[in-house]
C-alpha positions as CSV (number, residue, x, y, z in Angstrom):
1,X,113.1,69.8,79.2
2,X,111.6,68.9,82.8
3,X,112.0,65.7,83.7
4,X,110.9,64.6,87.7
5,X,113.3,65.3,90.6
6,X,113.2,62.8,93.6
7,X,114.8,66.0,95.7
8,X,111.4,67.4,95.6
9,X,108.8,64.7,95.7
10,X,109.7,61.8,97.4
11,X,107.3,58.8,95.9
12,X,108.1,59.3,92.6
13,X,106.6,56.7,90.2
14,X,107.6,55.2,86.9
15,X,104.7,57.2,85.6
16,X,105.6,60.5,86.8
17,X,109.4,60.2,85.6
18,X,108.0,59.7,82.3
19,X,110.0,63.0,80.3
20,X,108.1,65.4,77.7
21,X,109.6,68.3,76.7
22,X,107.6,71.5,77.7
23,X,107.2,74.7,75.2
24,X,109.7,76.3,74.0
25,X,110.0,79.9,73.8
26,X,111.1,81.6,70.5
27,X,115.0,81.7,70.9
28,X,114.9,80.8,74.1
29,X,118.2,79.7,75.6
30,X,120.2,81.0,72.9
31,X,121.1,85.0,72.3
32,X,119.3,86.9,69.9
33,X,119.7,86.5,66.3
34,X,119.2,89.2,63.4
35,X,118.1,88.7,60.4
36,X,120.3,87.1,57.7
37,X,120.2,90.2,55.4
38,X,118.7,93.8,55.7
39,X,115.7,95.7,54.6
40,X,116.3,98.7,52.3
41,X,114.5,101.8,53.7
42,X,114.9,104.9,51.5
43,X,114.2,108.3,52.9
44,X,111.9,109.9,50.5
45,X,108.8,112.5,50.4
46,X,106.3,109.9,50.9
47,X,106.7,109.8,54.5
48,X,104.0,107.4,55.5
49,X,105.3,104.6,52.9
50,X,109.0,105.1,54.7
51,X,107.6,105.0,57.9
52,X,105.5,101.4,57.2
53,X,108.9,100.3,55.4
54,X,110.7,101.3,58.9
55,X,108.4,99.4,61.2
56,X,108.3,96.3,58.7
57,X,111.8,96.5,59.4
58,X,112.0,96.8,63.1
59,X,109.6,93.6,62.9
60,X,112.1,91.5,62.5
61,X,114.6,93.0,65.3
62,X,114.4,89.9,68.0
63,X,114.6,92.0,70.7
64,X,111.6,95.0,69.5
65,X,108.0,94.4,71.2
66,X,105.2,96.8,71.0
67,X,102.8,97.1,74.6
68,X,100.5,99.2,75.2
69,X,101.1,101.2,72.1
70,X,104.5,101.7,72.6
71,X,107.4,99.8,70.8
72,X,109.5,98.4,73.5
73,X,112.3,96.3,74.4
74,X,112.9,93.6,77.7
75,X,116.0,95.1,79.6
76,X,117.1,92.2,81.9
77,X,120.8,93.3,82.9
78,X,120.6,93.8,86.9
79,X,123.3,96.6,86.6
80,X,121.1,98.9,84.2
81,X,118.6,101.7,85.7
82,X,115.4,101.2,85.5
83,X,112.5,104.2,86.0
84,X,110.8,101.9,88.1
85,X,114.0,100.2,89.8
86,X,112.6,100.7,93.5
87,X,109.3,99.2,92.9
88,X,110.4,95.4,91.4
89,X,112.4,92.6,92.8
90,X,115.8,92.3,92.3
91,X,117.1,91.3,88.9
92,X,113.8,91.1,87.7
93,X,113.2,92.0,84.2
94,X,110.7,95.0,83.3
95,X,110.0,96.7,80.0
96,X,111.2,99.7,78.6
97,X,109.7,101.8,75.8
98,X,112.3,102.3,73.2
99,X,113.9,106.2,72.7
100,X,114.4,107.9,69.6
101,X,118.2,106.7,69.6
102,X,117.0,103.5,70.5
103,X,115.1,103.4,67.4
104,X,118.0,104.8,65.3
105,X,120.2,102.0,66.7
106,X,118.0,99.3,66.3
107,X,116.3,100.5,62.9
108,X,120.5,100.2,61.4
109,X,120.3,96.8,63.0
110,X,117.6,95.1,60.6
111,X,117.5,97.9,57.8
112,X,119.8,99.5,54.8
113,X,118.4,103.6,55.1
114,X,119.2,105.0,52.0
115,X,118.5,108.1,50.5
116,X,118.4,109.7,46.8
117,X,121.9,112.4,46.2
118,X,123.0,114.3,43.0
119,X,126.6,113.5,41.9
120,X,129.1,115.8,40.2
121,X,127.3,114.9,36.6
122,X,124.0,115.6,37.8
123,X,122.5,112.1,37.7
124,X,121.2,110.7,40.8
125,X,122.2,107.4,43.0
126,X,120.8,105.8,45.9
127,X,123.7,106.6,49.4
128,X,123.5,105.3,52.4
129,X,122.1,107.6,55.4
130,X,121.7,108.0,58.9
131,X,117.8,107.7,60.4
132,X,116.5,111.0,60.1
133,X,114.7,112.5,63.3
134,X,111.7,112.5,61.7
135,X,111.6,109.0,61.1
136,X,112.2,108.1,64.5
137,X,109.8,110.5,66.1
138,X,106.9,109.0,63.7
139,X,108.0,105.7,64.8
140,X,107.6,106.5,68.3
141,X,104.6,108.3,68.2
142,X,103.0,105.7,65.5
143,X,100.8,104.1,68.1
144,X,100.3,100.7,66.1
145,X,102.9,98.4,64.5
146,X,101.8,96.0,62.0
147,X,103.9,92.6,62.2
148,X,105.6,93.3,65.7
149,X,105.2,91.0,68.1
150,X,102.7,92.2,71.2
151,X,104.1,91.4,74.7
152,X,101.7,91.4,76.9
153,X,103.6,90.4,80.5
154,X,106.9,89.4,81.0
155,X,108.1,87.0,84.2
156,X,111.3,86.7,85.4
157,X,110.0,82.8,86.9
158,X,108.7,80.0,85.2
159,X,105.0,80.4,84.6
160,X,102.0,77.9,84.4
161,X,100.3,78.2,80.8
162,X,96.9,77.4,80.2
163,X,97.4,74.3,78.7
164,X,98.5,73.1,82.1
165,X,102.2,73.4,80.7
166,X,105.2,74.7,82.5
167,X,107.1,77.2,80.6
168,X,110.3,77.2,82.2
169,X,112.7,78.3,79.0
170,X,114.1,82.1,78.6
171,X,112.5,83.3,76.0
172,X,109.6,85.4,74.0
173,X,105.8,82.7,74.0
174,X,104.2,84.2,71.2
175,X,100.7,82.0,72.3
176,X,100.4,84.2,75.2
177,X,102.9,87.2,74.4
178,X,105.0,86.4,77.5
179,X,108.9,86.7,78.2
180,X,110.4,84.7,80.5
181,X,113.8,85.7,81.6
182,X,114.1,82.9,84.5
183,X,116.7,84.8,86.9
184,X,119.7,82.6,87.8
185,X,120.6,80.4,90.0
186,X,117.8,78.2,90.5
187,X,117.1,74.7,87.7
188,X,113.7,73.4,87.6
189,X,112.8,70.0,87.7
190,X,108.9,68.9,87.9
191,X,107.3,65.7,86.9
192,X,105.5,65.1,83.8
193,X,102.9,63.6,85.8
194,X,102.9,64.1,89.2
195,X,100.9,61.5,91.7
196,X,98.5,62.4,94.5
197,X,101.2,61.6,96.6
198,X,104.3,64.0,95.2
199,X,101.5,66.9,95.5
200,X,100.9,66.4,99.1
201,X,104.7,66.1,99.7
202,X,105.7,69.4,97.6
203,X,103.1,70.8,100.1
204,X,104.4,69.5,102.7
205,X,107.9,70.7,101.7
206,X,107.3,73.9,101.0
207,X,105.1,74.8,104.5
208,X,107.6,73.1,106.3
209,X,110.2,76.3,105.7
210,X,107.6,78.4,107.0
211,X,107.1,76.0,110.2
212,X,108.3,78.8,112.6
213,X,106.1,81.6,111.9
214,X,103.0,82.2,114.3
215,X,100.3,81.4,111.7
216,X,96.4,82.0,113.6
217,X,95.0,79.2,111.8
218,X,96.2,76.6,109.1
219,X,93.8,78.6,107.2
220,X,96.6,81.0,107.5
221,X,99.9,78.8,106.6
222,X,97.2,77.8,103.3
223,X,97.0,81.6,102.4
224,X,100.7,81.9,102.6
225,X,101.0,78.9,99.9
226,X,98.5,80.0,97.8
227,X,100.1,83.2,97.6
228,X,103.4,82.0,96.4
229,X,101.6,80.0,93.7
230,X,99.7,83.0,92.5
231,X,102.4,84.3,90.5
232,X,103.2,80.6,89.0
233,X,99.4,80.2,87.9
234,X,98.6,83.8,86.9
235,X,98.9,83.0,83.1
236,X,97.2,79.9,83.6
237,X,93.6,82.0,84.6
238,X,91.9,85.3,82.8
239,X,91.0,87.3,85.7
240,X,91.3,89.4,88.9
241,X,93.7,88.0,91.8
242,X,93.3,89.4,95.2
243,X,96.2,90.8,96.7
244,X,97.9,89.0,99.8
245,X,98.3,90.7,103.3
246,X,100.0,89.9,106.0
247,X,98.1,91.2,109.2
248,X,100.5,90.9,112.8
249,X,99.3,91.7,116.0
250,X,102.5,92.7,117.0
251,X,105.8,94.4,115.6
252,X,108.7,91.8,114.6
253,X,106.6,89.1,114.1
254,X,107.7,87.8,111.0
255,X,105.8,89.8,108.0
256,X,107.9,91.3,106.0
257,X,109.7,88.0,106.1
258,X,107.1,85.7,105.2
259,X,106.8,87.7,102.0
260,X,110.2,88.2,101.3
261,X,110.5,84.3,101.2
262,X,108.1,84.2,98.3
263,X,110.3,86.6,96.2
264,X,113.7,84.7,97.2
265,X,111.9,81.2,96.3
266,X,110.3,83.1,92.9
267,X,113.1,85.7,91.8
268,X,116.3,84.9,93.8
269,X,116.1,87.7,96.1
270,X,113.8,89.3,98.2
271,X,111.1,92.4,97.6
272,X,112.3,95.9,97.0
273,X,109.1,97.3,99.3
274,X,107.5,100.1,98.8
275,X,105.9,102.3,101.3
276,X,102.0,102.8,100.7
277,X,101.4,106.2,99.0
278,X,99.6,108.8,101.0
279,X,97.3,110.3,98.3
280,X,95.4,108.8,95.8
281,X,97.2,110.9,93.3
282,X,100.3,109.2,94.0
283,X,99.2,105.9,94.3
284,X,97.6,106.4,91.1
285,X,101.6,107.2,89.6
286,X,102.5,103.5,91.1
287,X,100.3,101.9,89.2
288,X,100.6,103.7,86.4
289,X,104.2,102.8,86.6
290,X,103.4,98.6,87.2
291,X,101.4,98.6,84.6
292,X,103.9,100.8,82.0
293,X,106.7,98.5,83.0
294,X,104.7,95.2,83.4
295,X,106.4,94.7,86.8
296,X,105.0,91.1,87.9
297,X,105.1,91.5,91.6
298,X,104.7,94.5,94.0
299,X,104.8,94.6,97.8
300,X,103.2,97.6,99.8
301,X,105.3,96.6,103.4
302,X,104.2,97.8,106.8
303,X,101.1,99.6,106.0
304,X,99.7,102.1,108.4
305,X,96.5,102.8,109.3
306,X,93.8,102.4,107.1
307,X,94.2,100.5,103.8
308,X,91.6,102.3,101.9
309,X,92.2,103.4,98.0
310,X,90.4,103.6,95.3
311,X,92.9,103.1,92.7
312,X,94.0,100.2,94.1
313,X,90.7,98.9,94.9
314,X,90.4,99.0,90.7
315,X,93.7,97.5,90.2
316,X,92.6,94.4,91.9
317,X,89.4,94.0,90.3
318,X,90.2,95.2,86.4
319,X,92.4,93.7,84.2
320,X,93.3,96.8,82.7
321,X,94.5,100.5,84.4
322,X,94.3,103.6,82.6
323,X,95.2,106.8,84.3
324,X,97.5,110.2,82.9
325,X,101.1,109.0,81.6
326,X,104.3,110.1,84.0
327,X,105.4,113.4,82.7
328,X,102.9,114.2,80.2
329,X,98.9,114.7,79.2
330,X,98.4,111.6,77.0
331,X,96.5,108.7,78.2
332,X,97.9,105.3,79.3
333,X,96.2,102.3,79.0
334,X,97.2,98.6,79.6
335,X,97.1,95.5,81.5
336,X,97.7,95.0,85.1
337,X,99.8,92.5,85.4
338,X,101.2,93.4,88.6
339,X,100.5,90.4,91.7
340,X,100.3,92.9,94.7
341,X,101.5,91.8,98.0
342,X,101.4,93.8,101.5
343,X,102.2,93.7,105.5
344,X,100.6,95.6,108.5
345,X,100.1,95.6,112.6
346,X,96.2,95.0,113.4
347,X,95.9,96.5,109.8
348,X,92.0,98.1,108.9
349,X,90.4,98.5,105.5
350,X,87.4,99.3,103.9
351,X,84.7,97.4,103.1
352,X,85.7,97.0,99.5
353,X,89.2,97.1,100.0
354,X,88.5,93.9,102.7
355,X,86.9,91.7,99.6
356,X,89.7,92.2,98.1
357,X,92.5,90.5,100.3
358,X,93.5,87.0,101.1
359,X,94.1,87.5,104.5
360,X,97.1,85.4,106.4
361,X,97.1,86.4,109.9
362,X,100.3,86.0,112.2
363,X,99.4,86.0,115.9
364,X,102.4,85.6,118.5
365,X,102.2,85.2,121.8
366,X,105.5,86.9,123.3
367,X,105.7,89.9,124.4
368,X,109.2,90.8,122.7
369,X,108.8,88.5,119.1
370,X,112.6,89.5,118.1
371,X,113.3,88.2,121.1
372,X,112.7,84.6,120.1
373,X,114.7,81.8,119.9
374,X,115.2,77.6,118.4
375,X,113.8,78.4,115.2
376,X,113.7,74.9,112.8
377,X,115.8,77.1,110.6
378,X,117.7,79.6,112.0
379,X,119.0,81.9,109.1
380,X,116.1,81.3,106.7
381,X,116.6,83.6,104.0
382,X,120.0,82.1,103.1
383,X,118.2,78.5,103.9
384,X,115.7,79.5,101.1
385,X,118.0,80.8,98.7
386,X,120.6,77.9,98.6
387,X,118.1,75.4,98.3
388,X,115.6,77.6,95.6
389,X,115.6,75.6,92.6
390,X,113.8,72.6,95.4
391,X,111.5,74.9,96.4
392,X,110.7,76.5,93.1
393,X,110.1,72.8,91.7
394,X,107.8,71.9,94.5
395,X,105.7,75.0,93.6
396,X,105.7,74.2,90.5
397,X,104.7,70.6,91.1
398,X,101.3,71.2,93.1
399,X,100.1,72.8,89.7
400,X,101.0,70.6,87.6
401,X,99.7,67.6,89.9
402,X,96.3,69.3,90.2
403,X,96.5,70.0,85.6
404,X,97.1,66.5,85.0
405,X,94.5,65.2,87.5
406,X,92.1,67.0,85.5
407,X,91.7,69.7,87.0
408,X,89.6,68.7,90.4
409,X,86.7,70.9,91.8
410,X,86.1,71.2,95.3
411,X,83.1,72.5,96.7
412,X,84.7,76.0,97.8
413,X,82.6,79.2,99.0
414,X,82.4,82.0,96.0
415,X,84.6,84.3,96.3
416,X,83.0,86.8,94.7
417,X,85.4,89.4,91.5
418,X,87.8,86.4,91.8
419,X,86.1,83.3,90.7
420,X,88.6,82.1,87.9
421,X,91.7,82.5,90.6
422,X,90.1,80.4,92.8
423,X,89.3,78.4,90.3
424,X,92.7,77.3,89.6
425,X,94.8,78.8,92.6
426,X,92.1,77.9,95.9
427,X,91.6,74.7,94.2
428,X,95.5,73.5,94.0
429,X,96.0,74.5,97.1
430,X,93.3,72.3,98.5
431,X,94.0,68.8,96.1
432,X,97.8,69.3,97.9
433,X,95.5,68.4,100.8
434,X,95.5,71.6,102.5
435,X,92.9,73.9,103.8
436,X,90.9,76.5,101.9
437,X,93.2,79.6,101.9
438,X,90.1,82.1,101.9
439,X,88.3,79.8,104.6
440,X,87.3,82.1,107.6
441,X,87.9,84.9,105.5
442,X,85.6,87.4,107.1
443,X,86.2,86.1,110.9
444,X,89.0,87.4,112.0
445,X,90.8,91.2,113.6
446,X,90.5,93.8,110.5
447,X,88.0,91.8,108.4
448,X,85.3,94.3,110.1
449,X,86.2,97.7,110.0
450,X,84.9,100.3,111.9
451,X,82.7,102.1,109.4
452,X,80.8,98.6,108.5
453,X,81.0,97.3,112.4
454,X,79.6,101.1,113.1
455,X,76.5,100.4,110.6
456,X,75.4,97.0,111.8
457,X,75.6,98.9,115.2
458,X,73.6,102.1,114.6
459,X,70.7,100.5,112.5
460,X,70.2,97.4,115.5
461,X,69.7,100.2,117.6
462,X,67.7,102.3,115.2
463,X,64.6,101.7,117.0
464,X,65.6,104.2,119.8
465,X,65.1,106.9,117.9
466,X,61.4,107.1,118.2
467,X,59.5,107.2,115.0
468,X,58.6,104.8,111.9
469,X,58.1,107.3,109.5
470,X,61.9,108.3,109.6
471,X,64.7,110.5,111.0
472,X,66.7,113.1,109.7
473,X,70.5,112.9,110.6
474,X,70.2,116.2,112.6
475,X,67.5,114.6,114.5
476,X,70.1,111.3,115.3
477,X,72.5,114.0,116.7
478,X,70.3,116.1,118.7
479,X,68.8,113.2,120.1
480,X,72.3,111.4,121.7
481,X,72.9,114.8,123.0
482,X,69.2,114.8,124.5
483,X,70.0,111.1,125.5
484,X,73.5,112.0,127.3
485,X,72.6,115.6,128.5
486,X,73.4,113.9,131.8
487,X,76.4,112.4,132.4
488,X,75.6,110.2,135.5
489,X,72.7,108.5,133.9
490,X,73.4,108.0,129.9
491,X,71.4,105.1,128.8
492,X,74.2,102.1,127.0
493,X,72.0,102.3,123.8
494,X,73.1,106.0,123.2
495,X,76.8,105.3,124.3
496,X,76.3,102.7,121.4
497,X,75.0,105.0,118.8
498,X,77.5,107.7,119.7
499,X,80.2,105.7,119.3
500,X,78.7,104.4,115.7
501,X,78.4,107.9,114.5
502,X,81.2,109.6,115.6
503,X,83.2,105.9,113.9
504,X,81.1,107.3,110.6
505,X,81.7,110.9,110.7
506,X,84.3,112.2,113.9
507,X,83.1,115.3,114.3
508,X,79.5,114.0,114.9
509,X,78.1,116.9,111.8
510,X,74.2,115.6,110.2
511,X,75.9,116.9,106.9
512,X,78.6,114.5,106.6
513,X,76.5,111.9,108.3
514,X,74.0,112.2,105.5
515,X,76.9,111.5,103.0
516,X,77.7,108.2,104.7
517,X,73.8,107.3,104.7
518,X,74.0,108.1,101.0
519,X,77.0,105.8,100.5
520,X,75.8,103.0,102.3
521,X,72.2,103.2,101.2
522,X,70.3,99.7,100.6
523,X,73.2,97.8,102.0
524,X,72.9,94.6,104.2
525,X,74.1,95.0,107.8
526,X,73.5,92.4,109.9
527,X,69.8,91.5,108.0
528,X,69.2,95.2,108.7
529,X,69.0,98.1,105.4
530,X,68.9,102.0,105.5
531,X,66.4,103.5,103.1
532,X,65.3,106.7,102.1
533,X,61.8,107.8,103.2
534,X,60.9,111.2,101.5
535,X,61.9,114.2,102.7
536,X,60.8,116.4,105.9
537,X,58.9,120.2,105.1
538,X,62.3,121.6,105.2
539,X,63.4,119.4,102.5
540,X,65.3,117.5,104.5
541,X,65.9,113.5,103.9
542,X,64.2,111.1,105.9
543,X,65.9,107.7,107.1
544,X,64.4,104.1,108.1
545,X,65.5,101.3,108.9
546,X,63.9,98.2,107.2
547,X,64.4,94.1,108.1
548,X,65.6,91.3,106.1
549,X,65.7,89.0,108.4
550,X,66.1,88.4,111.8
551,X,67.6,90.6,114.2
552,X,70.9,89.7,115.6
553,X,70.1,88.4,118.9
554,X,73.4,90.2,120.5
555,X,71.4,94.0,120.3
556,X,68.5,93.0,122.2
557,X,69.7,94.1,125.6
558,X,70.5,97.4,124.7
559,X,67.6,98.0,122.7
């Protein structure tokens, strides 16, 4: 039951402190319970009727799931390995499929196996047997399970449903397939009802422990508390979530920490992080791994150089991953249910990746940052962990405030691949009376990257190049050459252009110029758009430049 706390909103009303019990997860709050009597199973030639008795069987174990075609159980005890230990918060719950011992173990749980022997006089009686390793490998390698209970996510914090309730009990929620296993050592108290008023002052609460930090903007501090609700409201929405990043311009300004924060108010302890894979191969066995082990946050800390993957790019705009299972050549596929998180110094991304991130930028003006002093609250990790359960509720409050209120719209810019997050996240965050988290999105360090800053140069300068009927890309080179065959008296329009291609392709070669061309063909840069013009009489592909609009004015002296 949640019943409203005046620790976390201060005005509370007699109509918020009405109480209402909120779902209640199967067993939750109370161990496990098996069955009151077992299922007889006997081991005979009909191996597919044995199997189906097996898996009716396991059906009824409490603690048996199937996911992604896999039966599975939730392991939840902090001290037990996990293959994916280094990649999820601490004490976090994840999912593990179930071995062929598990099965054995379990299957003797919830089931009688029998089998047929001869006695001394010949007749034949019905003794009790051990799981044979045939049964448990058909089991394992069955695929489907008829009566077992799909879990799609599991969440080791209370959740917003899409009811607009808060499940907050430990527990299986069959109406969504989620597990909660609420880690300890925080209680949760939220209003029924909460008022315009408790909203604001849950908002007010919560950016007030991150008062210190050197946001750019309040645009900023707003990205920061839309990204700790994102894992609160990411059952309440079907659909992609961008991934938070926190962009520094300087070392030891407070990233990793501003994260962390979000994992001690959320999980009790701060993020295991993982250092960004180097290949796409590899980051394709992360994800592989989130997904297999339905990990429900991830943070990629201190990223260097360019963020710029495909895989993840896909992660972030599919709900689903497929890719090679760990160890073997069968094919995985199953949600993402992973909220990714991530930290870098003047951090630069692709075009696509950029769309992709709700940017919180931390800008500080000392020289030495860890050098700073007369913080508000001077050891605040331990500040946010003894006083979790009051931040966890005011969290949990802005939701619920902006459910019950009916759900308010705001007039927000579309945010284009994440529509029904911003729907419910962007939109929460602004009825607590806050900014738009996404506002200024595209305005800021590392929001243009080179490649697309490169393009809108090249094609405002295209003109240069001397003919309407198009270019080749050897003709580009050879011409800045031409153009700077004298050092003392380059023109700025060709220092311009060489610095666009050699941004697109370093070693300045027409071939891999051409592939960029190709990949960038038809795209809007600055109301400007490369298109293919036929070929030359060597074959050779022609480039133009055509207008959508007007130029931008900033060109026109070099031009």
């Amino acid at each position: 039951m949640i019943a409203s706390n005046p620790s976390v909103c201060n005005n509370s009303s007699a109509k918020s402190a009405e109480k209402k019990p909120y779902p209640q997860a199967s067993g939750a709050g109370a161990p496990q319970k098996l069955p009151d009597h077992k299922i007889e199973v006997v081991l005979r030639t009909e191996e597919h009727a044995v199997v189906n008795e097996a898996v009716a069987a396991l059906a009824r174990h409490p603690a048996v799931y199937q996911c992604s075609g896999a039966l599975v159980r939730v392991a939840v005890d902090a001290d037990e390995q996990f293959p994916d230990a280094e990649r999820k918060p601490k004490n976090s719950p994840t999912v593990v499929r179930l071995s062929k011992a598990d099965i054995r173990r379990l299957l003797t749980e919830v089931a009688t196996v029998r089998k047929w022997q001869h006695t001394r006089g010949g007749e034949l009686m019905l003794v009790d047997a051990h799981p044979t390793d045939w049964l448990t490998e058909q089991i394992r390698d069955l695929r489907q399970y008829p009566g077992v209970r799909h879990l799609q996510a599991i969440s080791p914090y209370p959740v917003l449903l899409p009811s607009g309730e808060i499940a907050t009990t430990s527990g299986y929620h069959a109406d969504v397939g989620l597990y909660i296993t609420p880690t300890a050592g925080a209680s949760v108290a939220v209003p029924v009802t909460p008022t315009g008023d408790e909203v604001r002052a849950a908002a007010a609460t919560l950016l007030d422990l991150v008062a210190d930090f050197p946001f750019q903007s309040p645009a900023d501090r707003s990205a920061w508390l839309a990204a700790l609700l994102t894992p609160l409201a990411w059952h309440a929405y079907c659909g992609n979530t961008p991934m938070a990043f926190v962009d520094g311009n300087a070392n030891a300004v407070g990233k990793t920490k501003l994260m962390d924060l979000i994992s001690i108010i959320l999980c009790g302890a701060g993020f295991d992080p993982v250092a960004l894979p180097e290949t796409g191969e590899e980051m394709r066995k992360v994800l592989t791994t989130l997904s297999m082990h339905r990990v429900s946050m991830a943070l990629f800390d201190n990223v260097k150089g360019r963020l710029d993957d495909g895989g993840l790019e896909a992660a972030l705009t599919s709900p689903n991953w497929g890719d090679r299972a760990l160890g073997g050549n069968t094919w995985y596929s199953g949600p993402m249910t992973t909220v990714f998180f991530g930290t870098g110094n003047n951090a630069q991304y692709s075009p696509d990746m950029g769309r992709r991130l709700l940017q919180i930028r931390l800008d500080s003006p000392d020289e030495r940052p860890e050098r700073r002093q007369g913080f508000r609250h001077p050891d605040l990790e331990d500040y946010a962990r003894r006083n979790r359960s009051h931040f966890l509720s005011a969290a949990l409050t802005i939701l619920r405030g902006w459910h019950v209120a009916g759900r308010p719209k705001q007039d927000l810019p579309r945010w284009g691949s994440f529509e029904p997050w911003s729907a419910v996240v962007r939109q929460a965050v602004v009825f607590a009376g806050q900014p738009d988290p996404a506002a200024g999105r595209d305005d800021r360090p590392g929001a243009v990257v080179p490649e697309a800053a490169a393009m809108t140069r090249l094609l405002a300068l295209w003109d240069n190049f001397g003919t309407s009927n198009g270019v080749t890309t050897l003709q580009i080179i050879n011409a800045l050459k031409v153009a700077q065959a004298d050092p003392k008296s380059v023109p700025p329009w060709a220092v311009e252009c060489q610095w666009a291609v050699e941004e697109l392709c370093p070693r300045a070669d027409s071939r891999q110029l051409g592939v960029k061309f190709r990949q960038y063909h038809r795209r809007n840069f600055g109301n400007l758009r490369l298109e293919q013009a036929g070929t030359d009489r060597t074959k050779t592909g022609l480039w133009v430049v055509k207008a959508l609009g007007p130029a931008p004015a900033t060109t026109a002296a070099l031009c």
